[in-house]
N, C-alpha and C positions, 0 to 999 in steps of 0.2 A: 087566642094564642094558647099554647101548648103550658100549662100549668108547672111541668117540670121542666121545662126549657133553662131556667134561670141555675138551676143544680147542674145541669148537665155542662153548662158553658164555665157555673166555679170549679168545677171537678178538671175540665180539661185545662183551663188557666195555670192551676196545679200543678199540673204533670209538668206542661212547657216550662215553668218555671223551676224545679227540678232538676228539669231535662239540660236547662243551660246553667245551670248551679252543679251540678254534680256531675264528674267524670265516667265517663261510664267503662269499668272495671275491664271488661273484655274485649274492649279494641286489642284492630291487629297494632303492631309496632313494628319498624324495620328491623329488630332482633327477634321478632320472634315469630311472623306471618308465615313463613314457612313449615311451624310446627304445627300452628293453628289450622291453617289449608288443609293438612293431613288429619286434621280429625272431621274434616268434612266429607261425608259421605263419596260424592260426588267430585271429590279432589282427590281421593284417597289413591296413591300407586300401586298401594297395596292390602287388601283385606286382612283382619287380623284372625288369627287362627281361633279364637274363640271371643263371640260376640255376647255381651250382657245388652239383653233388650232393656235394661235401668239406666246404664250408663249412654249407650248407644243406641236410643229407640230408634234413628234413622234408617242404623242399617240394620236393624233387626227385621223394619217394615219392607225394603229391598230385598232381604234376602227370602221373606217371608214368599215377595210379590215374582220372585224366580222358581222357588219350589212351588208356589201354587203352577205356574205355567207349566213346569214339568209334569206336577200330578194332571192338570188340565191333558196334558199332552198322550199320556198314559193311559187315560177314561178313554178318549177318543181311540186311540189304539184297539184297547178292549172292547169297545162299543161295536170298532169299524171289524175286527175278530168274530166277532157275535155276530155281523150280519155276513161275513162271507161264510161264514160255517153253515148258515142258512142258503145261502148261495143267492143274496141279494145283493149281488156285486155293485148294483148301482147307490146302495143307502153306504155302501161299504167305503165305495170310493169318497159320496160323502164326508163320512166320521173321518178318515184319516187326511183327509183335507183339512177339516176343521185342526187337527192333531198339529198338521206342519204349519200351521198357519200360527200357531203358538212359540214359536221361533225361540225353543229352548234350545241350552245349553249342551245337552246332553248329545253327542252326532251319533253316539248307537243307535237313540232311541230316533232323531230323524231320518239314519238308515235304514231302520227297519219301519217304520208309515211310507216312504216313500216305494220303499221293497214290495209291502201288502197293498200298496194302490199300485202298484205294477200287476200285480199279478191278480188283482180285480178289474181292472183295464183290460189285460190279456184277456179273459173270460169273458169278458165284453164284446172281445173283438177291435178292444181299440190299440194295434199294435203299435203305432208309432209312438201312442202316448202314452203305454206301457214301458216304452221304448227309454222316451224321455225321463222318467220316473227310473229307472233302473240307469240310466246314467246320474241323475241327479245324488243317488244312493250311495254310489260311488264316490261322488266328489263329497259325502260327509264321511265315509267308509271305503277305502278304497277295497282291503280286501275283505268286503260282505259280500262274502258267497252266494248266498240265494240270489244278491242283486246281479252277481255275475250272472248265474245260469240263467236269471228270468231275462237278461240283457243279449245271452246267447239264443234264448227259447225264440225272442225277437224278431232277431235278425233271419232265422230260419224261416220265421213267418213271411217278411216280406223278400226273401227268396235273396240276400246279400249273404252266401254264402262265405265270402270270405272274412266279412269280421265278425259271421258265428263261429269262422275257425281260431279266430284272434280272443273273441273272449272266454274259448275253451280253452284254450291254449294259458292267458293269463287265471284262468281258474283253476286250472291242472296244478299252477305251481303254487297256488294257496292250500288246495288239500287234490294230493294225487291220483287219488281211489276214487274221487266221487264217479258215483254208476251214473248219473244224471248227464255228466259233461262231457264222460266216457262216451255214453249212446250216441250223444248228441255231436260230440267229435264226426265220429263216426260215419254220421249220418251225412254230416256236412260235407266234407270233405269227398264224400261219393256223389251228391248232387253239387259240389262245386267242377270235379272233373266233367259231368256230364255238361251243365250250365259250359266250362271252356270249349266240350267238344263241338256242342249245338252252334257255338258263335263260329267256332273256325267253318263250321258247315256253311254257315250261312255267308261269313267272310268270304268263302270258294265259290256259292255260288254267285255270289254279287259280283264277284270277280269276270266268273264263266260271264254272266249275263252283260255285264259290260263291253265285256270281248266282243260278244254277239251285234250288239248294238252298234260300236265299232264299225264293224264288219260291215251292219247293212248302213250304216252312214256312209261310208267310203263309197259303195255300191250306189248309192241313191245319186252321188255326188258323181260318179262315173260314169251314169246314168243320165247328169243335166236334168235330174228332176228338182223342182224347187219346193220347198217344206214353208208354208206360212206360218208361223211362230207368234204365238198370242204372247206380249209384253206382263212385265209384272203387272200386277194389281193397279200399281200407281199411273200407270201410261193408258191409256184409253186406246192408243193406234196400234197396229199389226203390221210386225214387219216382215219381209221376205228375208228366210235366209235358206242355202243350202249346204248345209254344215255344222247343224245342231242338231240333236235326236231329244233332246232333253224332252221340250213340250211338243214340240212337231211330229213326233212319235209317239212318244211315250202316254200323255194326253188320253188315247184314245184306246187304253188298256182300263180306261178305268169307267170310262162312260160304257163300250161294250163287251170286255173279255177278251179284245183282240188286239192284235198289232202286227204289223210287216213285220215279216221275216225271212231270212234269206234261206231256201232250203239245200241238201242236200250237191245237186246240181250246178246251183249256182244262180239261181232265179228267185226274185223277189215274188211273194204273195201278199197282198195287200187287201185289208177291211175295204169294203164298198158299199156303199150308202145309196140305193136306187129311190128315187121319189118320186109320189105321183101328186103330183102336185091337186088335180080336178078331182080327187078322190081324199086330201088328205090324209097317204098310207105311204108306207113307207115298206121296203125289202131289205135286208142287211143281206149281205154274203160274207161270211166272216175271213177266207182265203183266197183272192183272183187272183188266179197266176197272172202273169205280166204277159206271156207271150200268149192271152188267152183272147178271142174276139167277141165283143160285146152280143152278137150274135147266138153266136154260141150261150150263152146265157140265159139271153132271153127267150131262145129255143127249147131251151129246159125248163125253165118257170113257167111260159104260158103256151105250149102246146097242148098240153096234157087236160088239166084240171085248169079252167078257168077261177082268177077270184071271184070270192061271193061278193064284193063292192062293185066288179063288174056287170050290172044288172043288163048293158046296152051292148056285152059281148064285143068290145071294142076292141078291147086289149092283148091279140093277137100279136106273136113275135114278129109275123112280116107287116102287120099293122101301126108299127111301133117307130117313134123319135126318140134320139136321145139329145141332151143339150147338157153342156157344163156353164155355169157361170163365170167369169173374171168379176172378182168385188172391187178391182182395184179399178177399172175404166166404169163399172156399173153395164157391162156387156155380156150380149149370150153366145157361144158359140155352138152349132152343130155338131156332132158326131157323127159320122160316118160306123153304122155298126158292124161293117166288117172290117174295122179299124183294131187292133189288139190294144189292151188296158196299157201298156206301155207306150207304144206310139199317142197314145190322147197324152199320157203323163208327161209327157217328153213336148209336148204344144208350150212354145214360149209365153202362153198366155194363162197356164194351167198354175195352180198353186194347190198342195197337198195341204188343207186345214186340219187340224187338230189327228194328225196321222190316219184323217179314212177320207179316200178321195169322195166324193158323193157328186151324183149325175142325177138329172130331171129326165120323165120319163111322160110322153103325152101320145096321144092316139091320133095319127097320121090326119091330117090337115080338120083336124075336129074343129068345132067351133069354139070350146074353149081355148082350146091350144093360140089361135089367131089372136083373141077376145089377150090373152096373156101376155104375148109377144107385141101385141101391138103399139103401146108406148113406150116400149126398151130397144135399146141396141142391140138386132141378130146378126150375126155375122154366120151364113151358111158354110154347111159341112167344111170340117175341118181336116 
């Protein structure tokens, strides 16, 4: 056992005894807790205009532990000064983090940390969040100039020309003259007209090109050609419709650079997609007039220069089949090739996928050709 146990337990005995013997002088009381409260730090409504750390060590040590934050606040400041003048923007932005993160009293002095890590941000390249920092500047300062302009310099950055003009505008009327908001007016306001003009260009021709689209929808539809239409994402099936240009067109500007269009005359030319199925190669034709015969075509491509994949000289234009698919019975039909690319488009069993018709292309009763045909549905010349 603890030798001095027995002192320690008379000495507390003491006290209690004391404690319930004797009033204790500074209780509140209902006359007077209201006066008392107010000399508590922490209760107080009001600070007294001059504190004796004797009488009032409490708030001597609060007031102590405010001005040190401040001074804290201020280091950081100076520290985060020292490293942009160096132009180590990123220790920069550090120190005046650590600055505002001292959450003094003082709002000039968090407008201006907040001001100088904007404009080390900026330097960075980080606009938005230079951006942020020159708003936030404002809301301890509204009118702190440098956060104005570093918050017009901003907006110039990421090309929102109209409220670089709005915080030149409210910067103009804090101090008139500045050359900085001046230029930067200036500037703005000459790539906001352009930035208007550019959209209206674009408005006019989205316009135009809708017209167009129109146009050859109507045509397609006047025509009895049918456009197969791939569903959103969410639907797996493919519906026929003729009467949409959206994907049943449109689609097929983005896989090759092309798309139907109605020229001059009054004649649809249409992307064509030739396939040779025994050779795995494929031909694009980017414009076939509609009133054109499949003939014709193929008199152009292989009369001349045979392809190099044609090693067996097969692939001659009078040696030549054409076949379209229907996906909807899982059936093939013939071509007849002095048929025009209209009349085939115009076959009740034809469907235009993704706006470029495409036809199979094999060499006249070849063995592959049979070998192909042979457990599908052919349906001769169409």
């Amino acid at each position: 056992m603890d030798p001095e146990q027995p002192e320690e337990d008379e000495v507390m005995d003491q006290f209690m005894d004391k404690f319930r013997t004797q009033k204790y002088k500074g209780a509140f009381n209902e006359d007077n807790w209201e006066e008392e409260f107010e000399k508590i730090p922490m209760f107080m409504k009001k600070a007294p205009d001059e504190i004796d750390p004797e009488k009032t060590p409490e708030l001597a040590c609060l007031q102590s532990m405010l001005f040190d934050n401040e001074e804290q606040a201020k280091s950081y400041k100076e520290e985060g000064n020292d490293y942009f003048k160096e132009k180590n923007y990123r220790k920069a932005i550090v120190a005046y983090t650590e600055g505002i993160k001292k959450n003094c009293k003082d709002a000039e002095l968090n407008a201006v940390l907040y001001t100088n890590r904007a404009a080390a941000q900026f330097y960075q390249g980080n606009f938005r969040s230079s951006l942020n920092d020159a708003i936030a500047a404002r809301k301890q300062k509204s009118d702190h100039l440098k956060a104005v302009i570093r918050g017009a310099l901003c907006y110039m950055e990421i090309k929102n020309y109209s409220e670089a003009l709005k915080w030149c505008d409210e910067g103009l009327q804090i101090s008139p003259t500045e050359k900085k908001l001046l230029e930067t007016r200036t500037k703005a306001d000459k790539l906001h007209r352009a930035a208007e003009r550019d959209a209206r260009k674009v408005r006019q021709a989205e316009k135009k090109k809708q017209a167009q689209n129109d146009s050859v929808l109507r045509t397609i539809k006047e025509r009895g050609i049918k456009l197969l239409e791939e569903k959103r994402k969410e639907d797996d099936e493919e519906e026929e419709t003729s009467g949409t240009l959206h994907n049943g067109i449109s689609s097929s500007e983005n896989v090759t650079g092309a798309q139907v269009f109605l020229d001059e005359t009054g004649r649809l030319h249409w992307p064509v997609l030739f396939l040779y199925p025994e050779h795995g190669q494929t031909d694009f034709i980017s414009a076939f007039p509609e009133d054109s015969r499949f003939i014709d075509h193929l008199n152009e491509m292989f009369s001349q220069d045979l392809p190099p994949w044609d090693t067996d000289k097969k692939y001659l234009a009078h040696n030549l089949e054409v076949f379209f698919e229907d996906e909807t019975s899982q059936s093939f039909y013939q071509v007849d090739p002095n048929r025009t690319l209209l009349q085939v488009l115009q076959h009740s069993r034809f469907c235009v996928k993704a706006g470029t018709p495409s036809f199979l292309i094999f060499a006249k009763q070849s063995h592959f050709c049979k070998k192909y045909f042979s457990d599908k549905k052919l349906h001769r010349i169409c």
